[in-house]
N, CA, C and O of each residue as an XYZ file, in Angstrom:
336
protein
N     -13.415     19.695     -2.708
C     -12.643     18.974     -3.711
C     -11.910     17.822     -3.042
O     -11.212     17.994     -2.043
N     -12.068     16.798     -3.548
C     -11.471     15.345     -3.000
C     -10.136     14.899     -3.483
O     -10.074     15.377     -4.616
N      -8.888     14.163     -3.222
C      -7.865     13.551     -3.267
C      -7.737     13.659     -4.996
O      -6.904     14.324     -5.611
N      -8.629     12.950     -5.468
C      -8.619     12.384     -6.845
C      -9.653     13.048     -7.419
O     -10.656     13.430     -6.816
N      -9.421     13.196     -8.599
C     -10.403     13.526     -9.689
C     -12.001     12.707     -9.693
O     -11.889     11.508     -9.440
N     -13.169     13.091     -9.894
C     -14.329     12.576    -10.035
C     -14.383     11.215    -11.031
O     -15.255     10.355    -10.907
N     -13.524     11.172    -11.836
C     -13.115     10.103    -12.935
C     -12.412      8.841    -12.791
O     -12.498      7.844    -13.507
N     -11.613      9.061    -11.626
C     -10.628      8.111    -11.199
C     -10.657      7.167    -10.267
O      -9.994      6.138    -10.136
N     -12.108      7.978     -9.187
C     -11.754      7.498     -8.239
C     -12.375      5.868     -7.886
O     -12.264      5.398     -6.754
N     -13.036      5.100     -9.031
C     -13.698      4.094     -8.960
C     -12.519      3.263     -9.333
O     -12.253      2.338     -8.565
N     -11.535      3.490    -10.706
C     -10.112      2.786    -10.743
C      -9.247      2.619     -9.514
O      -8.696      1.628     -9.034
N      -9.302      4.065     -9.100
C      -8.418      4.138     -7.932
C      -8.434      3.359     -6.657
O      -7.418      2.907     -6.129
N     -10.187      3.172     -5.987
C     -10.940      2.335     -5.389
C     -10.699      0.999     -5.682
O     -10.294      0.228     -4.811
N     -10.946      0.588     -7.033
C     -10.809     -0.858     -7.261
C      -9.357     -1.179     -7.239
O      -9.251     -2.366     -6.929
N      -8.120     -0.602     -7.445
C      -6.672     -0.376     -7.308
C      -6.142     -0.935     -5.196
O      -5.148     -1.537     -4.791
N      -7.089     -0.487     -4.581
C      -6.883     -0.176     -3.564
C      -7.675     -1.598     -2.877
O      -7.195     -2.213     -1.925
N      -8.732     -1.903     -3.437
C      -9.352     -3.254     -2.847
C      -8.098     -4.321     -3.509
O      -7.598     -4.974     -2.594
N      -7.641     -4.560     -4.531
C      -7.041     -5.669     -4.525
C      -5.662     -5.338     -4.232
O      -5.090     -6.404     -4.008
N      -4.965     -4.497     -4.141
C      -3.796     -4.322     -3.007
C      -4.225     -4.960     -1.960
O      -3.299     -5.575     -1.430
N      -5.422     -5.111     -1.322
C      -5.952     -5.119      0.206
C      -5.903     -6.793      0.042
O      -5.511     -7.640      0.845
N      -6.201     -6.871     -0.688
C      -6.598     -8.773     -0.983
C      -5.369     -8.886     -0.973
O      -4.685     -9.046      0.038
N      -5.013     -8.819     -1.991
C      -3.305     -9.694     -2.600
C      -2.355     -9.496     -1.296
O      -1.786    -10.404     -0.692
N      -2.309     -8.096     -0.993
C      -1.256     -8.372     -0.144
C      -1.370     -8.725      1.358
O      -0.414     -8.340      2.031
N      -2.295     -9.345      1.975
C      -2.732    -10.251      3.251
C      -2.931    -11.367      2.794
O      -3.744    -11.603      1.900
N      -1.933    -12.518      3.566
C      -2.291    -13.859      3.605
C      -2.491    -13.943      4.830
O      -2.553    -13.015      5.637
N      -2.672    -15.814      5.142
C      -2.683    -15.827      6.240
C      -1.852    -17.158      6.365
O      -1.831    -17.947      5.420
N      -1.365    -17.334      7.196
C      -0.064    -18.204      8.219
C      -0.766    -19.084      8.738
O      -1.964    -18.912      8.960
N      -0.089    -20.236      9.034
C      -0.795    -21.712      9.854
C      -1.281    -21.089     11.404
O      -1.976    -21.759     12.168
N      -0.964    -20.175     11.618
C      -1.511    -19.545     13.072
C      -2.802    -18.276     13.035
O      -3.275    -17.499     13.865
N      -3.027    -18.569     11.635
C      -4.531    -17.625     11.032
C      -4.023    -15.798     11.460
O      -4.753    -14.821     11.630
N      -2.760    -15.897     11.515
C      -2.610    -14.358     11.907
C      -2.510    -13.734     10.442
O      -2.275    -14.459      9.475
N      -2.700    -12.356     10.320
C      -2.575    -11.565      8.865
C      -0.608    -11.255      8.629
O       0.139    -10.727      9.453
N      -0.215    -11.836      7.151
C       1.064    -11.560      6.898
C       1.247    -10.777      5.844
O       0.807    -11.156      4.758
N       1.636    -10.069      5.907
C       2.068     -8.796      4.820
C       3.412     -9.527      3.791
O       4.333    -10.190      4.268
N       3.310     -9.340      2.914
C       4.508     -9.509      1.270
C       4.918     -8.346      1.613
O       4.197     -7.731      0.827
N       5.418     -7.638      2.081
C       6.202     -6.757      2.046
C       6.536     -5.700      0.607
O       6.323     -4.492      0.505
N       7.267     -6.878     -0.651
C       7.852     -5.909     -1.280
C       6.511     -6.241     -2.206
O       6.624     -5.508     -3.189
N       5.251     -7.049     -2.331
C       4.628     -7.264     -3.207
C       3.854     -6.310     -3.038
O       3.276     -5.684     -3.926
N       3.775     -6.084     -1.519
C       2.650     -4.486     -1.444
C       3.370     -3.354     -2.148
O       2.878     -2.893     -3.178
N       4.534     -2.865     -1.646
C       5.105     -1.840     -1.994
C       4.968     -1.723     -3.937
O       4.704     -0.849     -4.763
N       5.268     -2.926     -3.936
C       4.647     -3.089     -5.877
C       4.126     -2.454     -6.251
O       4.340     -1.388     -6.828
N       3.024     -3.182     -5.903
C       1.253     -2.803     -6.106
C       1.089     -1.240     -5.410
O       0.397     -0.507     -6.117
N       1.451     -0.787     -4.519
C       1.745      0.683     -4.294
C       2.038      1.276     -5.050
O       1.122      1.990     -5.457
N       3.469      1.469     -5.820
C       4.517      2.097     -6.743
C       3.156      1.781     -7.999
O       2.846      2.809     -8.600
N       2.518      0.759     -8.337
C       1.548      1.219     -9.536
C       0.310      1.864     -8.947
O      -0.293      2.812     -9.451
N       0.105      1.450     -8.204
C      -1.345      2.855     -7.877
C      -0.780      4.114     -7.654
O      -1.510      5.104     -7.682
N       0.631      4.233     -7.397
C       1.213      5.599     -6.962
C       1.592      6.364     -9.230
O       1.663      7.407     -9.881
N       1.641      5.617     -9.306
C       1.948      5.455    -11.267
C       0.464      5.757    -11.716
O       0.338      6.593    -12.610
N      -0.609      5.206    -11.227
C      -1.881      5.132    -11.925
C      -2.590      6.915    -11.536
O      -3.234      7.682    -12.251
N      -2.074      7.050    -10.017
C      -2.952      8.046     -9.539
C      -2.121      9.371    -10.321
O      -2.890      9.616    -11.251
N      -1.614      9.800    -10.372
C      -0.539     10.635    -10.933
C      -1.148     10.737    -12.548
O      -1.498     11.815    -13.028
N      -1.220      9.302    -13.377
C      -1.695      9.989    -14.608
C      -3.399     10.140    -14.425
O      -4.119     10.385    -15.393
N      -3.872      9.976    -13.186
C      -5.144     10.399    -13.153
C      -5.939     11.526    -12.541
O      -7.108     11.731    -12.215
N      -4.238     12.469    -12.525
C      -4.301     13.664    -12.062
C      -4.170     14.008    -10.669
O      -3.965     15.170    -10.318
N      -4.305     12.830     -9.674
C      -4.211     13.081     -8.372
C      -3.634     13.875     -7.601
O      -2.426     13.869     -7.839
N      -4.040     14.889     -6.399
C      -3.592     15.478     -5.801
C      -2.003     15.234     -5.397
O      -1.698     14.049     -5.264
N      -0.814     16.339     -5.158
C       0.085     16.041     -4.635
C       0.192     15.464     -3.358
O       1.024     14.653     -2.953
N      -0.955     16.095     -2.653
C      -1.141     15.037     -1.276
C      -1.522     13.648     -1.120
O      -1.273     12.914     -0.163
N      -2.252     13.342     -2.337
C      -2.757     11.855     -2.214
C      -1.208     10.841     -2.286
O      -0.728      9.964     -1.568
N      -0.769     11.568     -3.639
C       0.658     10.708     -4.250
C       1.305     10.771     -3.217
O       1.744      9.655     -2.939
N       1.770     12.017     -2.041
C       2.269     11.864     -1.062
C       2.176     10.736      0.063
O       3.121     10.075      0.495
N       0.930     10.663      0.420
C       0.017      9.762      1.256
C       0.330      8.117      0.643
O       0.471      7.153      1.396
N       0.403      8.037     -0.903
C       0.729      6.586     -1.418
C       2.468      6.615     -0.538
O       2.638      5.828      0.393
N       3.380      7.372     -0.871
C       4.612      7.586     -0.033
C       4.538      6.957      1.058
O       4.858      5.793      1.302
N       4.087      7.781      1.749
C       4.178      7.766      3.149
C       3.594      6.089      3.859
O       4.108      5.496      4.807
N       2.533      5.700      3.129
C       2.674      4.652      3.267
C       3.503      3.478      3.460
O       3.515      2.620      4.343
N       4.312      3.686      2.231
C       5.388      2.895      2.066
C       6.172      2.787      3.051
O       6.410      1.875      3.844
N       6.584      3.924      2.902
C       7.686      4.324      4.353
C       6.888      3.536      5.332
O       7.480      2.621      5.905
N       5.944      3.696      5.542
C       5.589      3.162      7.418
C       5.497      1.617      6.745
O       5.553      0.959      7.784
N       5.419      0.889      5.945
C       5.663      0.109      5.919
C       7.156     -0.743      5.666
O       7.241     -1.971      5.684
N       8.043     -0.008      5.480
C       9.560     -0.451      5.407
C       9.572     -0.277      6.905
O       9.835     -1.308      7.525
N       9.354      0.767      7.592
C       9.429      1.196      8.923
C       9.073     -0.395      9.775
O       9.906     -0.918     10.516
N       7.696     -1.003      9.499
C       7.230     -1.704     10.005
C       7.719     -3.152      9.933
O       7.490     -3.990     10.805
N       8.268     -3.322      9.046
C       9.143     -4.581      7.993
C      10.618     -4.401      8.803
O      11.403     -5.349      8.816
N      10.844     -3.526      9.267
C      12.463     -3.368     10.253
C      12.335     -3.976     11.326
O      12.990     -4.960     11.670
N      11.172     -3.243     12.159
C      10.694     -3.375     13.302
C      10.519     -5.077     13.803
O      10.697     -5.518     14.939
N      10.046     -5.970     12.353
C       9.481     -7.032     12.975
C      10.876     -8.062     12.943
O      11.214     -8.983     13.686
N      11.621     -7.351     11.519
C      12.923     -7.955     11.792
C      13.984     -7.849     12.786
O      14.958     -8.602     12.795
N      13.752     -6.734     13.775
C      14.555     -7.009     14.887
C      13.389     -7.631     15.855
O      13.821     -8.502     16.610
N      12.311     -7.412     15.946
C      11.797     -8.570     16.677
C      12.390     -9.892     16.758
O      12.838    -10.424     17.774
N      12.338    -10.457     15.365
C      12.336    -11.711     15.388
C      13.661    -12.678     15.594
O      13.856    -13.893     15.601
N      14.675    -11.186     15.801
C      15.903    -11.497     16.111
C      16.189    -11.746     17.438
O      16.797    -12.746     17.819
N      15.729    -10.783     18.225
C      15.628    -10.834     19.412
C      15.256    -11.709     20.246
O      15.602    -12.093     21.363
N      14.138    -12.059     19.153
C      13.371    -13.636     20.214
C      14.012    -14.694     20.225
O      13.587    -15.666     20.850
């Protein structure tokens, strides 16, 4: 038995490719930049979508946990950039 329901998981899939798009740009130095709160967005509705599509408590967890490592990661670069 998989994360998601047999029904969902092509929404869920297509949910997950354009998170992937939208939230990578790229910078005059061609490096990959994260939106920060635009991902977390687009998270909080696939974390909304998967839930009424029955999704495992672990998956919805896993949308979580994401997040987190990404606030985590969004700290991190801000004391970087302080530092430098």
């Amino acid at each position: 038995m998989g994360l998601f329901p047999k029904n969902s998981s092509r929404s869920l899939d297509k949910s997950a490719d354009i998170i992937y798009n939208r939230g990578i740009q790229r910078n005059n130095n061609e490096r990959k930049v994260m939106n920060t709160k635009e991902l977390k967005d687009q998270l909080w509705e696939v974390w909304y979508k998967a839930r009424e599509a029955g999704a495992s408590r672990v998956a919805t967890n896993a949308i979580l946990d994401a997040m987190v490592v990404i606030d985590k990661e969004a700290e991190n670069s801000e004391k970087t950039e302080v530092c430098s």
